[in-house]
C-alpha positions as CSV (number, residue, x, y, z in Angstrom):
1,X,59.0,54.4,87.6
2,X,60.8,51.4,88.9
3,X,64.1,50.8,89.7
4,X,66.2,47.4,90.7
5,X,69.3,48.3,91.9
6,X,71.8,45.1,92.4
7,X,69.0,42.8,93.5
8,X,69.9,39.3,94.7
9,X,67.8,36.2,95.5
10,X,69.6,33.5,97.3
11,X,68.5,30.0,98.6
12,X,71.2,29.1,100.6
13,X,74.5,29.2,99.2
14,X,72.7,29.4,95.7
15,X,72.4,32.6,93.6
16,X,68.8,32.5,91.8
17,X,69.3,35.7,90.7
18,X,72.7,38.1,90.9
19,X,72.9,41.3,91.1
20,X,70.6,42.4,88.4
21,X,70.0,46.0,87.8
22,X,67.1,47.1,85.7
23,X,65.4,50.6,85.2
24,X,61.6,50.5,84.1
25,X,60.5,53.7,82.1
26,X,56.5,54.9,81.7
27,X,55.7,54.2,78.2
28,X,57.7,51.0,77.6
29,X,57.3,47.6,77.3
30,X,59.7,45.2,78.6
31,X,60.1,41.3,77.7
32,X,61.9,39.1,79.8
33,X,63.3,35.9,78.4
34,X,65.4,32.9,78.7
35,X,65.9,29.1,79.4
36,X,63.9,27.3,82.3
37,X,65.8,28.2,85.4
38,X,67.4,31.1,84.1
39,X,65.3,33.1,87.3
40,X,62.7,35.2,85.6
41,X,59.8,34.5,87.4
42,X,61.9,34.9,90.8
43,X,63.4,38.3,89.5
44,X,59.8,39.2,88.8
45,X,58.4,38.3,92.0
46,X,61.3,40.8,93.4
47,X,60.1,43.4,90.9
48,X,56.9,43.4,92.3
49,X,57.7,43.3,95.8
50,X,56.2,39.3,96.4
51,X,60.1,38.4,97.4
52,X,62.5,40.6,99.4
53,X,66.0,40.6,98.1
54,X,68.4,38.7,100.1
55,X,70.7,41.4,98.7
56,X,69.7,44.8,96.8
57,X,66.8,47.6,96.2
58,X,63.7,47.4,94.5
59,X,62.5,51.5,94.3
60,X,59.1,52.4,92.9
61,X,58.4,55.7,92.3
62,X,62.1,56.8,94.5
63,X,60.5,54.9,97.3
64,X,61.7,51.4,98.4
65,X,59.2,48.7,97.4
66,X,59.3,46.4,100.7
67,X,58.7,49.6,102.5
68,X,55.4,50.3,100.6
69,X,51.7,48.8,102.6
70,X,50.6,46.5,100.7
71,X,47.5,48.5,100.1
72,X,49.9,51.2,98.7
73,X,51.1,48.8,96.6
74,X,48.5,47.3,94.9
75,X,47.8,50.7,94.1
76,X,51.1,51.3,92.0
77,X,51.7,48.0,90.4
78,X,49.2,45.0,89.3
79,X,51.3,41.7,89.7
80,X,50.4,38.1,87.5
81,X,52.3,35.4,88.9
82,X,52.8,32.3,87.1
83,X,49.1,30.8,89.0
84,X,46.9,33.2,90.9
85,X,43.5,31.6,91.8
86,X,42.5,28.3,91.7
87,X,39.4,26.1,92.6
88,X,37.3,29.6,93.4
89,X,33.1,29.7,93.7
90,X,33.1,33.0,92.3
91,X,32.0,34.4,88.9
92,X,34.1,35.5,86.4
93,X,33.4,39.1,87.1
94,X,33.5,38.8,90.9
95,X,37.1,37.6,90.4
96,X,37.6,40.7,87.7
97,X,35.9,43.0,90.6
98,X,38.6,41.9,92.6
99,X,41.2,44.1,91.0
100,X,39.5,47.4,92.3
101,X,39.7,46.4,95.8
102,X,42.9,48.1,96.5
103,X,41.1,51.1,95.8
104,X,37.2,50.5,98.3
105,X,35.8,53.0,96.0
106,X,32.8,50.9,95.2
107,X,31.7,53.8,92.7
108,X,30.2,53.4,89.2
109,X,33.5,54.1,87.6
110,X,34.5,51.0,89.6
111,X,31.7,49.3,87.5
112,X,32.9,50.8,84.1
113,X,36.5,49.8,84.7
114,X,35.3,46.2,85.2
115,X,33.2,46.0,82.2
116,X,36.3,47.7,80.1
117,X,38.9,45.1,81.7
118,X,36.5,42.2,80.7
119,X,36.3,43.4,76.8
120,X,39.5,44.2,76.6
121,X,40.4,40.5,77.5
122,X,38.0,38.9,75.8
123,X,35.5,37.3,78.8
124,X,32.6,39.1,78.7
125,X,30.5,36.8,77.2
126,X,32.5,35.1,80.5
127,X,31.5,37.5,83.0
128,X,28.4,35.1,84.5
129,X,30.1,31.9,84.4
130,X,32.1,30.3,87.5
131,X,35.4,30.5,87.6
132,X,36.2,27.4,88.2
133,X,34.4,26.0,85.6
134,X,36.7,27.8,83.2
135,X,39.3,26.0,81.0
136,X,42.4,27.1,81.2
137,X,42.9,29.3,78.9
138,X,39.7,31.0,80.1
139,X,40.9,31.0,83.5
140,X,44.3,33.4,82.6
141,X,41.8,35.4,80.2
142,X,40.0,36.8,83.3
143,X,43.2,37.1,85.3
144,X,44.2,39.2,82.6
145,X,41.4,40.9,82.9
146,X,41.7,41.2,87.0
147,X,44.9,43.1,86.7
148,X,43.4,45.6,83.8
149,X,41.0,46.1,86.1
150,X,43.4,47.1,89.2
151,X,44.3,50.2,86.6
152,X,47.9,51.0,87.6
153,X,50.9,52.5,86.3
154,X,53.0,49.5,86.0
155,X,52.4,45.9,85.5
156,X,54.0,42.9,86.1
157,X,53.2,39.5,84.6
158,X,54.8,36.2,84.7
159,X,53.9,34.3,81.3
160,X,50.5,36.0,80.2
161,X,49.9,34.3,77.2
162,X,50.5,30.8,78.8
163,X,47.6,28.4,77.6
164,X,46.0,30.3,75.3
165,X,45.6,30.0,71.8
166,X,47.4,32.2,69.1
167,X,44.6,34.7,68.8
168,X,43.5,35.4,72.5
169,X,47.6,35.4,73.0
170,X,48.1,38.1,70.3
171,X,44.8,40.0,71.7
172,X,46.5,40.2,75.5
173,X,49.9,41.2,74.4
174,X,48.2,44.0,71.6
175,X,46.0,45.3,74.9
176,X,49.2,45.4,76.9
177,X,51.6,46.9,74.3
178,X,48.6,49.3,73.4
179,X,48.8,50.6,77.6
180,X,52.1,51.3,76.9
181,X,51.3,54.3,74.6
182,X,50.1,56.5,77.8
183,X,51.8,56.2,81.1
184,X,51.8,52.8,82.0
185,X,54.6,50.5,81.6
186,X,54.5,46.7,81.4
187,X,57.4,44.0,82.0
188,X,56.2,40.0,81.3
189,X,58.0,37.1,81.4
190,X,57.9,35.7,77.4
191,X,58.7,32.0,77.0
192,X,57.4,32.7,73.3
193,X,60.8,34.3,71.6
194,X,58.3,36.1,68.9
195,X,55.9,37.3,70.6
196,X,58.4,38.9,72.8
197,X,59.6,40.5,69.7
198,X,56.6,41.6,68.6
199,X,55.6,43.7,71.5
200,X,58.7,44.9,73.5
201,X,60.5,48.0,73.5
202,X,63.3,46.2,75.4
203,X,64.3,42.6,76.1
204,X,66.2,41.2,78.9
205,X,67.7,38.3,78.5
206,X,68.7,36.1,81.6
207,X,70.5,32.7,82.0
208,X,71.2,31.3,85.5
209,X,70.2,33.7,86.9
210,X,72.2,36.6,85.6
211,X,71.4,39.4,83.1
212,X,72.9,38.0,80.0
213,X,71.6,41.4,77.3
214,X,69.2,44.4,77.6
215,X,68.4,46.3,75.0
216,X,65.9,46.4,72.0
217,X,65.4,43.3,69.8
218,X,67.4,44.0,67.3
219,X,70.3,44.9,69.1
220,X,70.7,42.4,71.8
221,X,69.0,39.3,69.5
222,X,71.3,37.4,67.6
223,X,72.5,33.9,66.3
224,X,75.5,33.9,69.2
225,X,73.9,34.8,72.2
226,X,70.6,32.8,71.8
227,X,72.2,29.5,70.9
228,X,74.9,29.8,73.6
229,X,72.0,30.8,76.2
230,X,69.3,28.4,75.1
231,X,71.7,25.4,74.5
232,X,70.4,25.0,71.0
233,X,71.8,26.5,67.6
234,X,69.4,29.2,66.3
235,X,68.9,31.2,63.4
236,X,68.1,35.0,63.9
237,X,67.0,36.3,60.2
238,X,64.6,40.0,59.6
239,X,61.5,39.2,59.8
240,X,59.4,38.9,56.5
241,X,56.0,40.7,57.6
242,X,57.1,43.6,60.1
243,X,60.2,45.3,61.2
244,X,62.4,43.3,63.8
245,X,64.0,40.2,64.0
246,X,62.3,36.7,63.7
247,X,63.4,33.8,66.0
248,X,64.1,30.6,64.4
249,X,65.2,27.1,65.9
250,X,67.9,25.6,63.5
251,X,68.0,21.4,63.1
252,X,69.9,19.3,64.7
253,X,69.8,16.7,61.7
C-alpha cells in the first residue's frame, strides 16, 4: 500500500530524519513512537506526501507520492497533522463535509458517510455547533471525524488522541484499530506508550531521527531500548488485563 524507501529530511546540514525505510500493509495498524525531537511528525508529513524528501521515495500504491495531484491524493490517503483548522465560522458538520471534497460527488452517500464519520467520533450531538466554539478536545473529535469522512485506504495521523480525555481517546483509537479489520490501514504518531500498545500491529520506534526498532510490541518493547531512547529508566512487565506488554516509568528516588 505504501512504501518509504530510504527517505531523508534535511534542514541544512541537519538530518531530521535518515534514511528510514518503512512498508505499510492493508489491514495493519502502525504506532509511531519516541522522545520529542526524535522526527515523527516530520517522517509523517513525508509519508503523506506534505514534505518532499530531500533524499528518498515515498510510493503509494507502486506510484511515487510527490508525483500524485493532489486531488489524487486526497483520494488515497486522509492526512491529521499535528493542528489542522483553527479560528473557522463553520459548523461542525460543514468542517466534517469537508472530507468528501476530494471526491465533488455531492450525492446522498456523501450525506451518509458524514453522518457515520460524526458517530463514529462522537460529535453528533456536535454536528450544529461552530467550530470554533469547540474546546479542544471537541475540536480534534471532529477532525477525527473529517478524515473518517474522506473514506480512504490509508490514514495518516499525527497525535489523535492529543487533548482528549481517556474515554473519547480509547473511542478514536477502537474506531481506527476497528478500520483496520477490512482494507484500510492506519499509521499515528502515539506519544501515549499504552495506548500505542493497545492498538498496533507494529510499532516503530524512532530517536533522532532514526529508526531505532519495528516490529510488534512485544518484540521490539523492552526495558533496554525504552530507557536508553527515552532517557529515563523504564519497566516493561505483561500486562495484567490483555495480552501485550504494559509500559511503566520506573523512579528516580
Amino acid at each position: 500500500m505504501l512504501s518509504a524507501d530510504r527517505i531523508t529530511y534535511r534542514i541544512g546540514e541537519t538530518s531530521v530524519v535518515a534514511e528510514t525505510s518503512l512498508e505499510v500493509y492493508a489491514g495493519e495498524f502502525i504506532a509511531v513512537v519516541g522522545p520529542n525531537g526524535a522526527g515523527k511528525t516530520t517522517l509523517l508529513a513525508m509519508l503523506a506526501g506534505e514534505l518532499s524528501p530531500t533524499s528518498g521515495t515515498v510510493f503509494l500504491e507502486g506510484e511515487p507520492l510527490g508525483e500524485l495531484p493532489l486531488a489524487e491524493r486526497a483520494r488515497r490517503r486522509a492526512y491529521l497533522p499535528p493542528s489542522q483548522l483553527n479560528e473557522m465560522a463553520f459548523t461542525v458538520r460543514d468542517v466534517v463535509t469537508m472530507g468528501r471534497h476530494p471526491w465533488r460527488s455531492h450525492s446522498l452517500a456523501d450525506d451518509e458517510l458524514v453522518e457515520a464519520a460524526m458517530r463514529a467520533a462522537g460529535v453528533e450531538v456536535l454536528a450544529d455547533r461552530v467550530f470554533s466554539s469547540l474546546s479542544t478536545g471537541e475540536a480534534q473529535l471532529a477532525q477525527i471525524a473529517l478524515i473518517l469522512a474522506q473514506d480512504t485506504a490509508l490514514f495518516l495521523l499525527d497525535e489523535p488522541t492529543a487533548g482528549l480525555d481517556i474515554a473519547h481517546q480509547e473511542r478514536v483509537l477502537e474506531t481506527l484499530r476497528l478500520m483496520t479489520r477490512g482494507s484500510q490501514a492506519v499509521v499515528a504518531v502515539i506519544h501515549d506508550l499504552n495506548a500505542a500498545v493497545s492498538v498496533a500491529n507494529r510499532i516503530l520506534v524512532m530517536s533522532q531521527g532514526s529508526t531505532v526498532a519495528v516490529g510488534s510490541p512485544s518484540e521490539v518493547l523492552n526495558d533496554a531500548l525504552l530507557s536508553e531512547v527515552y532517557a529515563h529508566s523504564i519497566a516493561v512487565v505483561d500486562h495484567p488485563f490483555r495480552e501485550g506488554p504494559l509500559i511503566l516509568l520506573r523512579s528516580k528516588t
